[in-house]
C-alpha positions in Angstrom: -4.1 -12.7 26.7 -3.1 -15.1 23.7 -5.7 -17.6 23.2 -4.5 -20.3 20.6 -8.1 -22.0 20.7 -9.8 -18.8 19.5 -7.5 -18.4 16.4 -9.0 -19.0 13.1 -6.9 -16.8 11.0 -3.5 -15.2 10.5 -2.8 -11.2 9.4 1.4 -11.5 8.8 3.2 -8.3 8.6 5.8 -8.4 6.0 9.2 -6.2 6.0 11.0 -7.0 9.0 9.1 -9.7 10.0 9.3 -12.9 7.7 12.4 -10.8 5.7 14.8 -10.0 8.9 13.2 -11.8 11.7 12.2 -8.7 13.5 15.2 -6.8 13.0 14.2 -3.0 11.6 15.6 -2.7 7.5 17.7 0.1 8.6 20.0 -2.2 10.9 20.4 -4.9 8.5 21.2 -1.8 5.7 23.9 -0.2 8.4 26.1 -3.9 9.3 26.3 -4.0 5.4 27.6 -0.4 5.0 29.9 -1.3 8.0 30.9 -4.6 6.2 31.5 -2.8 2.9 33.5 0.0 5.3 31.5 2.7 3.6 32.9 5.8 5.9 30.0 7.1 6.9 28.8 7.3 10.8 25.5 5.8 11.9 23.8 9.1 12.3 24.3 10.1 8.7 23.6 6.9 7.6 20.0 7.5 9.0 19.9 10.9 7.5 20.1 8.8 4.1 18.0 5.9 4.9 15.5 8.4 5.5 16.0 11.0 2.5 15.4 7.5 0.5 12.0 6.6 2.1 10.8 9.5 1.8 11.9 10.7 -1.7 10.4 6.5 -2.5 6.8 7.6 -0.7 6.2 10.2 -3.7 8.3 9.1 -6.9 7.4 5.7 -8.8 11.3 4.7 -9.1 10.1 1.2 -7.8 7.9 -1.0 -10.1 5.5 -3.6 -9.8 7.9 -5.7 -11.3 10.7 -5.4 -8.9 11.8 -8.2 -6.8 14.0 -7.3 -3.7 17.2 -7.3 -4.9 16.2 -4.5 -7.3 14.2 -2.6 -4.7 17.7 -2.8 -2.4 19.5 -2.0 -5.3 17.3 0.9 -5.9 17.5 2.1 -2.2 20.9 2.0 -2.5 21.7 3.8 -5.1 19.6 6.5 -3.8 21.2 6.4 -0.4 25.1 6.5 -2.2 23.7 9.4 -4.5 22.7 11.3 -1.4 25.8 10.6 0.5 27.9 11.9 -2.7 25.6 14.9 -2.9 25.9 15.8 0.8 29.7 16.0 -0.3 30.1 12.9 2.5 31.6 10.4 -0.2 33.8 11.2 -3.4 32.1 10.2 -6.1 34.9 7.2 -7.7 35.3 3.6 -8.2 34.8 2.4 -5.3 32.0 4.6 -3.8 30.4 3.1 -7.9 30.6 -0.3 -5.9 29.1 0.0 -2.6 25.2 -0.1 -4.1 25.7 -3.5 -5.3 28.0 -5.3 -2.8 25.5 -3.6 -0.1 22.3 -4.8 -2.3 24.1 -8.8 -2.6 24.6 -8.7 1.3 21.1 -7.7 2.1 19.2 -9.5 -0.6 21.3 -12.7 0.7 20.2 -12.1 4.2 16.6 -12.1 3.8 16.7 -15.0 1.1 18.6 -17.4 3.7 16.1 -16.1 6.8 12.8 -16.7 4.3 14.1 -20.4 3.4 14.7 -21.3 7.2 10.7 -19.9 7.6 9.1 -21.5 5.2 8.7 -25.1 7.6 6.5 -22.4 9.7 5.0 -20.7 7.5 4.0 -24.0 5.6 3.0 -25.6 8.9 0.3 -22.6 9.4 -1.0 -22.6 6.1 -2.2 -26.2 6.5 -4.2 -24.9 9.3 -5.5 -21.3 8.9 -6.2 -18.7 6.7 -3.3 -16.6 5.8 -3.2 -12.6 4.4 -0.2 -10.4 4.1 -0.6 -6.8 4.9 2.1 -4.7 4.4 3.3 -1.2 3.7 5.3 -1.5 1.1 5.7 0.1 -2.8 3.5 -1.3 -4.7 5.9 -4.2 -6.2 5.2 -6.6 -3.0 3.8 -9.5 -4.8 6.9 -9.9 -7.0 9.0 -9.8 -4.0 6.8 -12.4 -2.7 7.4 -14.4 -5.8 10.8 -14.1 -6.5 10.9 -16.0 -2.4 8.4 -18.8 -3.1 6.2 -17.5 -0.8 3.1 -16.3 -2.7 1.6 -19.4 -1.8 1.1 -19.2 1.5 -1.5 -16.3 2.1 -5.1 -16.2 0.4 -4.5 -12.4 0.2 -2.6 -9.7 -0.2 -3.2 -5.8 1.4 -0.4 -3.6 0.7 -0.5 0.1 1.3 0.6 1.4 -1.9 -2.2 -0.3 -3.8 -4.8 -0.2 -1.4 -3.5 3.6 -0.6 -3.9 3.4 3.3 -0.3 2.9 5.4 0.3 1.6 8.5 -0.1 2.8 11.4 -3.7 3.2 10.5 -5.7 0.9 12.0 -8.0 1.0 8.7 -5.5 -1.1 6.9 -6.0 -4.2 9.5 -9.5 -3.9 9.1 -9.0 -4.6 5.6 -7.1 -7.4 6.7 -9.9 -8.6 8.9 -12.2 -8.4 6.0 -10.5 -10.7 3.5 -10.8 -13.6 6.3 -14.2 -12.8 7.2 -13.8 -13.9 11.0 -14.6 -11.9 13.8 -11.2 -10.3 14.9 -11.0 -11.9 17.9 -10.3 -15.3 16.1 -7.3 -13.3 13.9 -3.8 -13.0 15.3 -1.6 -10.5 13.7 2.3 -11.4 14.1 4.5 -8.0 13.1 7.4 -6.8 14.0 6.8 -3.2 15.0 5.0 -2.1 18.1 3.4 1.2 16.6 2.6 -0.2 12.9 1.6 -3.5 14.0 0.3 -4.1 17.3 -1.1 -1.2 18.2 -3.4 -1.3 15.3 -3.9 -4.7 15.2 -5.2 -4.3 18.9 -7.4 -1.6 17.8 -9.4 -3.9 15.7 -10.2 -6.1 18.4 -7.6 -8.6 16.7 -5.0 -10.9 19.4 -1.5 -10.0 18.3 1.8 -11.2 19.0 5.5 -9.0 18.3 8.2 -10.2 17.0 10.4 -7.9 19.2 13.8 -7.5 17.3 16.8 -4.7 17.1 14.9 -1.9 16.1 15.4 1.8 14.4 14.1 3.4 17.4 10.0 2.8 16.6 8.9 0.8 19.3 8.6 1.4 23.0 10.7 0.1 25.5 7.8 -1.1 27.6 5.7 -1.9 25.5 3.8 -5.2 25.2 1.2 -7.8 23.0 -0.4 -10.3 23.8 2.7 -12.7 22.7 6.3 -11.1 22.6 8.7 -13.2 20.8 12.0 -12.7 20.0 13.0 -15.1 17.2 10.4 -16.2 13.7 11.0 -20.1 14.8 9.4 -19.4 18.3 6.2 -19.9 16.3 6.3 -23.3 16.0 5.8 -23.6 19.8 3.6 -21.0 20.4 0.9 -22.5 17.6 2.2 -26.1 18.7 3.1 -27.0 15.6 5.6 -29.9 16.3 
C-alpha cells in the first residue's frame, strides 16, 4: 500500500520511463521503422533490436560523450547493418537513409515527452530527494544533459559504471544508499515490472509502475503499490497542484 506521508525520497528509473512515458524502446523504434516503411515484419525487427543490445552489452561503440540522438543513431545503424547482413534489406540509397530519419523520429519523441515532464519533475525536486538509477551504457549523464534534466537528481547509479544491471536488486540498494533513508520512506517509479518493481520491492522500498505498451517484459497481472498509466498522473498521486 502507497503511503505518500512516509515518502522522503524518490529512486526514478530512466529509459522508458521519463524518455517514452512507459512505453518499452523497442515500440517506439518499430512505429518509426513502420513510419519510415522499412519492409521488415515485427518479428525480425526484434531479431535486430536484440542482436544490437546485445552486441552494445560487450563492445564500447557508445561513449561517455553521447547524447541520445547519437546513441539512436548508433542503434540504428547497427540494427540496418544487421538487417542488410541477414540479406533482409538491399544495401542502397534508401536503406543509407532509414538510420537517420529513424534516429530524428525517435530522438524527437523523447525530447517533446521530457519537456512536457519537467513541471513534474521540477515540482518533486522542490520537495524530495531525487536519484536516477538506470541501466544504461555508460554515456547516461550526457543524455541527461543534452535534456536539461541533470538538475533534478542528487545522484546518479547507472549499471554500466557501477557494473551491476537491473534486475538485480543490488542496484536499488545502491539507490537507497545515496539517500540515506530507510527504504520504506523511498518510492521507486519505473516502468518495467521485472527491472523495476520487483527489485525495488525487494529492498523494502514503496514503488509505483508506470504501466505502458511493453516488449513483452512485464506480467499481465502483475501489480505495485501505485500502477499508473501516464508520467502526468504524478502530479495527483504526490498532490502536487
Amino acid at each position: 500500500m502507497f503511503e505518500l506521508e512516509k515518502v522522503k525520497g524518490i529512486i526514478f528509473d530512466y529509459g522508458g520511463t521519463i524518455d517514452s512515458n512507459g512505453k518499452h524502446w523497442a515500440e517506439v523504434l518499430w512505429e518509426a521503422y513502420q513510419d519510415m516503411e522499412v519492409r521488415v515484419t515485427k518479428e525480425v525487427f526484434r531479431e535486430a533490436f536484440v542482436y544490437v543490445e546485445r552486441y552494445l552489452a560487450v563492445h564500447p561503440d557508445v561513449q561517455p560523450n553521447h547524447n541520445f540522438f547519437e546513441l539512436l543513431k548508433i542503434k540504428t545503424d547497427l540494427q540496418i547493418s544487421y538487417l542488410i547482413e541477414q540479406n533482409i534489406l538491399d544495401n542502397n540509397d534508401k536503406t543509407s537513409s532509414y538510420s537517420l530519419a529513424i534516429s530524428t523520429q525517435c530522438y524527437n519523441f523523447a525530447k517533446e515527452i521530457i519537456s512536457k515532464e519537467k513541471v513534474i519533475l521540477n515540482a518533486l525536486r522542490e520537495r524530495y530527494p531525487m536519484v536516477l538509477v538506470s541501466n544504461f551504457y555508460g554515456n547516461v549523464q550526457a543524455v541527461l544533459k543534452d535534456f536539461g534534466l541533470l538538475e533534478f537528481f542528487d545522484d546518479i547509479i547507472e549499471s554500466a559504471v557501477v557494473g551491476v544491471r537491473k534486475p538485480d536488486p543490488a542496484i536499488f540498494g545502491l539507490g537507497v544508499d545515496k539517500l540515506n533513508l530507510p527504504a520504506s520512506n523511498i518510492v521507486v517509479i519505473g516502468d518495467s515490472h521485472a527491472k523495476d518493481i520487483v527489485p525495488a520491492s525487494k529492498n523494502g522500498c514503496q514503488t509505483i509502475w508506470l504501466k505502458g505498451p511493453g516488449w513483452g517484459d512485464d506480467e499481465e497481472n502483475a501489480t505495485a503499490d501505485v500502477i499508473i498509466t501516464d508520467f502526468m498522473e504524478l502530479e495527483d498521486i504526490f498532490q502536487l497542484n
